[in-house]
Backbone as ProteinMPNN parsed JSONL, in Angstrom:
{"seq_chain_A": "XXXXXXXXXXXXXXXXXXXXXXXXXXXXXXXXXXXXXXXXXXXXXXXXXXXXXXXXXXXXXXXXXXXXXXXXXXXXXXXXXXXXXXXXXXXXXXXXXXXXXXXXXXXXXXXXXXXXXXX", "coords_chain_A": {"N_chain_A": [[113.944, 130.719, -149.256], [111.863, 132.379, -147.098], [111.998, 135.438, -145.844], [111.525, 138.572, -143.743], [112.436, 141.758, -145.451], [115.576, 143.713, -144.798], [115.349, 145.918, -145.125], [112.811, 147.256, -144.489], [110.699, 149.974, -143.497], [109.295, 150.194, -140.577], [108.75, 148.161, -138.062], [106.104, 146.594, -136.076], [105.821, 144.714, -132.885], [104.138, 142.834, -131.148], [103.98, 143.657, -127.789], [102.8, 141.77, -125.547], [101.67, 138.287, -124.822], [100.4, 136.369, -127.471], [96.984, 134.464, -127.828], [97.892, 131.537, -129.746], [96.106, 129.988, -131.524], [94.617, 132.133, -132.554], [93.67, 133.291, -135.84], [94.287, 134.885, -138.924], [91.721, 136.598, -139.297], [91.452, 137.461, -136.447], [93.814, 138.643, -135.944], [94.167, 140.513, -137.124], [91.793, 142.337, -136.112], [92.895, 142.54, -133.134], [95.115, 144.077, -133.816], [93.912, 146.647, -134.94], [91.699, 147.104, -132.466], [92.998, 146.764, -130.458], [95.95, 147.471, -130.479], [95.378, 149.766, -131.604], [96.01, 149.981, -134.11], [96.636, 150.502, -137.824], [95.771, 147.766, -139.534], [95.646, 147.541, -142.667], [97.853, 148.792, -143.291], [101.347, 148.907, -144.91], [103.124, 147.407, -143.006], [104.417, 145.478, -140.803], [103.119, 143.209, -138.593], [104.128, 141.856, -135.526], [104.128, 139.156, -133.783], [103.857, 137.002, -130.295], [103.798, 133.745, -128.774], [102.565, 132.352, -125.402], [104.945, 130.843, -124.616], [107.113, 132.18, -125.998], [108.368, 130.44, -128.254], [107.562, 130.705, -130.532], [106.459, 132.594, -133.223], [104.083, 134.838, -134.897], [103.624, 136.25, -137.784], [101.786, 139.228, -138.973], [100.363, 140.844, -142.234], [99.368, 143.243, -144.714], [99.374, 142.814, -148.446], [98.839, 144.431, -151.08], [96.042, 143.343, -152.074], [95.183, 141.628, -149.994], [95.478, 139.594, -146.839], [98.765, 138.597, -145.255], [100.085, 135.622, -143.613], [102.528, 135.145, -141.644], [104.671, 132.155, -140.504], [106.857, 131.139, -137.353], [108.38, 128.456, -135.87], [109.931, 127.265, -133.641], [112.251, 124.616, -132.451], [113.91, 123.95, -130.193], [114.972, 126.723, -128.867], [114.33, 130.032, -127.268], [112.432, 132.639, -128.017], [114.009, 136.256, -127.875], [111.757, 137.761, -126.044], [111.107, 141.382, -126.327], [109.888, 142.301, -123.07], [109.708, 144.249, -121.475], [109.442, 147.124, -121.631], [107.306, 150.148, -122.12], [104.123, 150.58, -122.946], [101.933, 148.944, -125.562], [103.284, 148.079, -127.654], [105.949, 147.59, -129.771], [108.204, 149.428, -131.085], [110.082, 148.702, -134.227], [112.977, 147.736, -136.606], [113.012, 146.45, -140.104], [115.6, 144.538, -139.859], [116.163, 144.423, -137.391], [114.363, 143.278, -136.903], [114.857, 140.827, -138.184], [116.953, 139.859, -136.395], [115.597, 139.428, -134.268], [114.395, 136.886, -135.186], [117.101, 135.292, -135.744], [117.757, 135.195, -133.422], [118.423, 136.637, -131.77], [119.077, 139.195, -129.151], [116.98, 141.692, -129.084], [116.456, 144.057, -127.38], [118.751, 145.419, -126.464], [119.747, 146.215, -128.6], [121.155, 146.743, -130.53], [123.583, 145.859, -133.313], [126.725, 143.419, -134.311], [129.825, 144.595, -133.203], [131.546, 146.209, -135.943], [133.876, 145.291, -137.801], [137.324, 146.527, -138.623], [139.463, 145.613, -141.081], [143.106, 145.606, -142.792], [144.457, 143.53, -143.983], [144.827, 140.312, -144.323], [147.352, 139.217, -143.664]], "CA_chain_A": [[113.657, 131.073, -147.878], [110.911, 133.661, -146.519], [112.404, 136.837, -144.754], [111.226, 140.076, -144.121], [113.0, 142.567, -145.934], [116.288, 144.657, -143.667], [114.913, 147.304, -145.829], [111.506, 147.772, -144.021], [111.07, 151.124, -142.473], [108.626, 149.906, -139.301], [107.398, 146.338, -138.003], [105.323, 146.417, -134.962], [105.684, 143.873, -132.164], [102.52, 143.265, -129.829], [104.68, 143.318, -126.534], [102.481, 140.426, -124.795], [102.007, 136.92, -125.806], [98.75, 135.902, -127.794], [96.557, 132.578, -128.102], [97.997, 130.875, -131.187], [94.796, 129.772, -131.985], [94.341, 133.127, -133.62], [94.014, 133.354, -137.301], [94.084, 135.946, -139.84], [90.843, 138.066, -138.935], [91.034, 137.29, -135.291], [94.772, 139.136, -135.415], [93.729, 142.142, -137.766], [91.115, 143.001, -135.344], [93.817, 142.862, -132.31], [96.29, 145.452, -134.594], [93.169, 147.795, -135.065], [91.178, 147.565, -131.578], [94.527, 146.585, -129.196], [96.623, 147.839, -130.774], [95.334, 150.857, -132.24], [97.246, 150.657, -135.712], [95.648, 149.941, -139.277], [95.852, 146.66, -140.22], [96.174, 147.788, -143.731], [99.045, 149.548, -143.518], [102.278, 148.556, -145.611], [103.984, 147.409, -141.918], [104.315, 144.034, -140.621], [103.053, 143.062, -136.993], [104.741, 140.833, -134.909], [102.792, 138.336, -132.149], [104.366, 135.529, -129.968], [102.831, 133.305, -127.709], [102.973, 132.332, -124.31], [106.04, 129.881, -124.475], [108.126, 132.085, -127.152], [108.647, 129.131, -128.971], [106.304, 130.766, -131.742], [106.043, 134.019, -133.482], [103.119, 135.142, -136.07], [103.691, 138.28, -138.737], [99.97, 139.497, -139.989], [100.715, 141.932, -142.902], [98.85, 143.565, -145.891], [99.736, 142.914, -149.284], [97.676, 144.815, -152.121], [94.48, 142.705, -151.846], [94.569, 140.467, -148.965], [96.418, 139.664, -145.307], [99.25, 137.353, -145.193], [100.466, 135.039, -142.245], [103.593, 134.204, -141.231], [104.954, 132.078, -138.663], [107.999, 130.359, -137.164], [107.989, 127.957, -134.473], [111.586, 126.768, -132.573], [112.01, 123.302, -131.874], [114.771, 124.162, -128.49], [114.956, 127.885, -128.384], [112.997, 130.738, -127.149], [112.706, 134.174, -128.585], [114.167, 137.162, -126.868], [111.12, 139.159, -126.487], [110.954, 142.674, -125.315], [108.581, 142.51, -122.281], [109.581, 145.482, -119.845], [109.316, 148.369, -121.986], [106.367, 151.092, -121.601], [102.767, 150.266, -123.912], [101.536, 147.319, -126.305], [103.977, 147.42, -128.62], [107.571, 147.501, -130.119], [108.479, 149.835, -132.839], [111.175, 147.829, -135.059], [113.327, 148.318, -137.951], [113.48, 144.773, -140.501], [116.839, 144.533, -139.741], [116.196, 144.52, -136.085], [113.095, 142.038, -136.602], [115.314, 139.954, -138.452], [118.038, 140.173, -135.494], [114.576, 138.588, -133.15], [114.195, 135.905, -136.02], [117.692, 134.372, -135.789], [117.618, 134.625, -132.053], [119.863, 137.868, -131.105], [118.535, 140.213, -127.522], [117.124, 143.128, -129.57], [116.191, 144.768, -126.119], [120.118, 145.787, -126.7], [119.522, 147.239, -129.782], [123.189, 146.645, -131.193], [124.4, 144.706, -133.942], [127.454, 143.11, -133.631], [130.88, 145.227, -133.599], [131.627, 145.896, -137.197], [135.481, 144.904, -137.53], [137.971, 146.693, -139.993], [141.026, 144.932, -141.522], [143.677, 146.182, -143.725], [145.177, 142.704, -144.69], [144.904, 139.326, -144.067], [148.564, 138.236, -143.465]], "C_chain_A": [[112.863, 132.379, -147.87], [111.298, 135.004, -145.544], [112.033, 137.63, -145.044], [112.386, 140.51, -144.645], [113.934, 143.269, -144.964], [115.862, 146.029, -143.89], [113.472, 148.054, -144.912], [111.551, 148.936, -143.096], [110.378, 151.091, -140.89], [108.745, 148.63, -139.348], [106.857, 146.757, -136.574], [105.11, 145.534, -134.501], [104.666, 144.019, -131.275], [103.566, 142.765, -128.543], [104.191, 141.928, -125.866], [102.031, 139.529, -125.176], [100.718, 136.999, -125.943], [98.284, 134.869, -127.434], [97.118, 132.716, -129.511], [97.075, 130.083, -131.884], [94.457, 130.542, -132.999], [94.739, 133.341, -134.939], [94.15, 134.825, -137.969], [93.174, 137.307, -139.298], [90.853, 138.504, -137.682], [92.856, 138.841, -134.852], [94.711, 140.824, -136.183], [92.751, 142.61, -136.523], [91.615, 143.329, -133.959], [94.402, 143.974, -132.641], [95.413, 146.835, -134.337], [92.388, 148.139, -133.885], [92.433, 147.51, -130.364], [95.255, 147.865, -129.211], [97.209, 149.495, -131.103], [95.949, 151.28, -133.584], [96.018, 150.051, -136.614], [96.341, 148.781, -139.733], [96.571, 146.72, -141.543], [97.129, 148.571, -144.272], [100.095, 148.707, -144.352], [103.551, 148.219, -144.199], [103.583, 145.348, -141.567], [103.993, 144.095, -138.761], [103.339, 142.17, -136.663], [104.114, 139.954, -133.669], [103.545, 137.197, -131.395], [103.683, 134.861, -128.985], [103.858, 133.222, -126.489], [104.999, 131.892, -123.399], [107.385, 130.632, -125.189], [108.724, 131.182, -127.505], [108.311, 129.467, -130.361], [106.299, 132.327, -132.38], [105.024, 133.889, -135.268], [103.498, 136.428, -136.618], [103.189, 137.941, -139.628], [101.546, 140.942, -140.908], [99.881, 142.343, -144.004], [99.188, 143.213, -147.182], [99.374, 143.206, -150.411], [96.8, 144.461, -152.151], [94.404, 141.741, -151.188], [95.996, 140.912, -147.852], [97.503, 138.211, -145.966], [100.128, 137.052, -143.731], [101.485, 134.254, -142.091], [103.861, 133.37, -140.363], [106.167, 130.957, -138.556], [107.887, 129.364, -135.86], [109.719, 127.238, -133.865], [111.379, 125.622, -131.759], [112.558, 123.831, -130.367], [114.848, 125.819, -127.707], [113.958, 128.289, -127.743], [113.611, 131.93, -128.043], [113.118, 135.21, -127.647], [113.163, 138.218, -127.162], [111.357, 140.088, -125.642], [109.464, 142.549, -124.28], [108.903, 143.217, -120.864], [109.948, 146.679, -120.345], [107.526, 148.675, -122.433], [105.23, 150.425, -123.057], [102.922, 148.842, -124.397], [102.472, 146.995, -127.041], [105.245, 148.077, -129.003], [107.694, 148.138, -131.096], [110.28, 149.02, -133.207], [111.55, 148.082, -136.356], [113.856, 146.553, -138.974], [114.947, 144.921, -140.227], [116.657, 144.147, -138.133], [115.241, 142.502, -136.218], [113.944, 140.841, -137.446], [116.412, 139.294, -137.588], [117.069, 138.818, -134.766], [114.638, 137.362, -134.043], [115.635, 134.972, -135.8], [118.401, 134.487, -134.103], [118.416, 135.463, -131.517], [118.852, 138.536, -129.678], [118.117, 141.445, -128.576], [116.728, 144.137, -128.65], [117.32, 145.709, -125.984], [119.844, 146.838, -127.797], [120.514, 147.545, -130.613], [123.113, 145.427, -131.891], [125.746, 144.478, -133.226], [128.325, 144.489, -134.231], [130.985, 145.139, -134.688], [133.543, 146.208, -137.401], [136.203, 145.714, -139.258], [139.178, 146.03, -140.079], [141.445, 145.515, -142.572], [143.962, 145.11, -144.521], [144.659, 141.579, -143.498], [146.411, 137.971, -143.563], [148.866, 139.354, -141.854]], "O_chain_A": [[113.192, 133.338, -148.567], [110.653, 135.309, -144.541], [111.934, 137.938, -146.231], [113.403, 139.848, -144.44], [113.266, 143.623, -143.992], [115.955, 147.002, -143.142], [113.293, 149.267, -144.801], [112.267, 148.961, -142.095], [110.833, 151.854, -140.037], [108.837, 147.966, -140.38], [107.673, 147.486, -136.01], [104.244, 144.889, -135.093], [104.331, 145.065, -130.717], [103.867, 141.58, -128.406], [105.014, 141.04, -125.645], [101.761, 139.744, -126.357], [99.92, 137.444, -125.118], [98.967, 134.152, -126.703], [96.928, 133.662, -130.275], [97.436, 129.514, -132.915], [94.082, 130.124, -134.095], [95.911, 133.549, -135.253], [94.077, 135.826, -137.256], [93.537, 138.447, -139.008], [90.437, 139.635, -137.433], [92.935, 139.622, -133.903], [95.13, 141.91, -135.783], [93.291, 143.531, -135.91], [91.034, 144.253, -133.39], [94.303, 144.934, -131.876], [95.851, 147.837, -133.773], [92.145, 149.344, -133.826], [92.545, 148.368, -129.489], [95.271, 148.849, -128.47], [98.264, 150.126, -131.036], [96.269, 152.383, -134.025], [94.981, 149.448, -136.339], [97.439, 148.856, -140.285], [97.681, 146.226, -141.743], [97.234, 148.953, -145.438], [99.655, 147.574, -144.542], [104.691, 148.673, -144.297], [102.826, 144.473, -141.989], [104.524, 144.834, -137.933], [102.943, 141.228, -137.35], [103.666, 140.494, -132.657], [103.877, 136.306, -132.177], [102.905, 135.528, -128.302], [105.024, 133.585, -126.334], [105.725, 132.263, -122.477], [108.494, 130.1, -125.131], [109.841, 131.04, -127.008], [108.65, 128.741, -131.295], [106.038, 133.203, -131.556], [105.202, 133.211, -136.28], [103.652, 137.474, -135.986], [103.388, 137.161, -140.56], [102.617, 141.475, -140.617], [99.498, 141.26, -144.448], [100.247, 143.735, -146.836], [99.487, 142.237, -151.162], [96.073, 145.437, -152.338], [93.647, 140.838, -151.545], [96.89, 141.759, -147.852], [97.228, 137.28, -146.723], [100.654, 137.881, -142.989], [101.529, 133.039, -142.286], [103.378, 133.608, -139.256], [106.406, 130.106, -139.414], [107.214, 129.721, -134.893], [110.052, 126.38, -134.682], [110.671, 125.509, -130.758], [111.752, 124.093, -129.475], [114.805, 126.087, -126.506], [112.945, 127.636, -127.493], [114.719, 132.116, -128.547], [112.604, 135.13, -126.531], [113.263, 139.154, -127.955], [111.724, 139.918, -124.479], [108.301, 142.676, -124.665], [108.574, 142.956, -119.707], [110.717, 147.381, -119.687], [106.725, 147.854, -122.879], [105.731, 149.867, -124.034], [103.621, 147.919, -123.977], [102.706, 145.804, -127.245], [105.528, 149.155, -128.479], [107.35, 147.62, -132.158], [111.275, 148.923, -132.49], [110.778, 148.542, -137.196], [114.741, 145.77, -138.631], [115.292, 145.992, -140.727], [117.414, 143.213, -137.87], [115.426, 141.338, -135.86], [113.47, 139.729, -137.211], [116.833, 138.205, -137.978], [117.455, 137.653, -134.668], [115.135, 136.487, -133.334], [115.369, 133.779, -135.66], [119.42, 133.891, -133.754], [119.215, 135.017, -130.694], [117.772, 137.977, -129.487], [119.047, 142.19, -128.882], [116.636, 145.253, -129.161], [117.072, 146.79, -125.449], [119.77, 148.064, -127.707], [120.621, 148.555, -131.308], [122.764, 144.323, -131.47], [126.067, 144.937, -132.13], [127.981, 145.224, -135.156], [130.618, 144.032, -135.083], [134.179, 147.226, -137.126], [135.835, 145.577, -140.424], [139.894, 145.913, -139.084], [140.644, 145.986, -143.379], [143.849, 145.305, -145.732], [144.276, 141.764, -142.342], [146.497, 136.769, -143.311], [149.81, 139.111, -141.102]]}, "name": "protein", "num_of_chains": 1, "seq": "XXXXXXXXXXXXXXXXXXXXXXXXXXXXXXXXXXXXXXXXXXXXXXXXXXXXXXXXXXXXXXXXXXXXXXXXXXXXXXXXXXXXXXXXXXXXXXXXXXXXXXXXXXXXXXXXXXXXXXX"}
């Protein structure tokens, strides 16, 4: 299986939905004129379309771009779309939270439970 890393110290979500049409060069040149970030950075950017049904993550990897993408037969995604500018700063851990379908608008994992014993 393909997952970002929980380890990643950024990802960058584009707050509003794309065309999914868009490939590779068409979404580097969004990151760097939209966006305002460097493409070639060591960060992952996040894109969804209209339907959230769909999410794309452009990223760098030593000598080329690579393109992710997920698509959801019944769900949607919970995106963030009523906080301030283009885009979402995110921590993999978080972006992996959006991936198996959690509210990260919240910004909370779950409660983390202690037990002494099992009987």
């Amino acid at each position: 299986m393909m997952r970002p890393s929980n380890d990643l110290p950024e990802v960058y979500l584009c707050r509003d939905p794309i065309d999914f049409r868009k490939g590779i060069n068409s979404l580097a040149v969004l990151v760097e004129d939209t966006l305002s970030l460097n493409p070639f950075s060591e960060t992952l950017f996040v894109f969804c379309n209209r339907r959230r049904n769909r999410v794309k993550i452009l990223y760098w990897e030593h000598s080329g771009f690579c393109l992710w993408q997920k698509r959801l037969e019944k769900s949607r995604f919970h995106w963030p779309r009523k906080q301030q500018g283009d885009t979402v700063s995110l921590t993999g851990q978080q972006l992996n939270w959006l991936l198996d379908g959690y509210d990260i608008s919240r910004m909370k994992p779950h409660e983390k439970l202690y037990f002494s014993s099992v009987l």
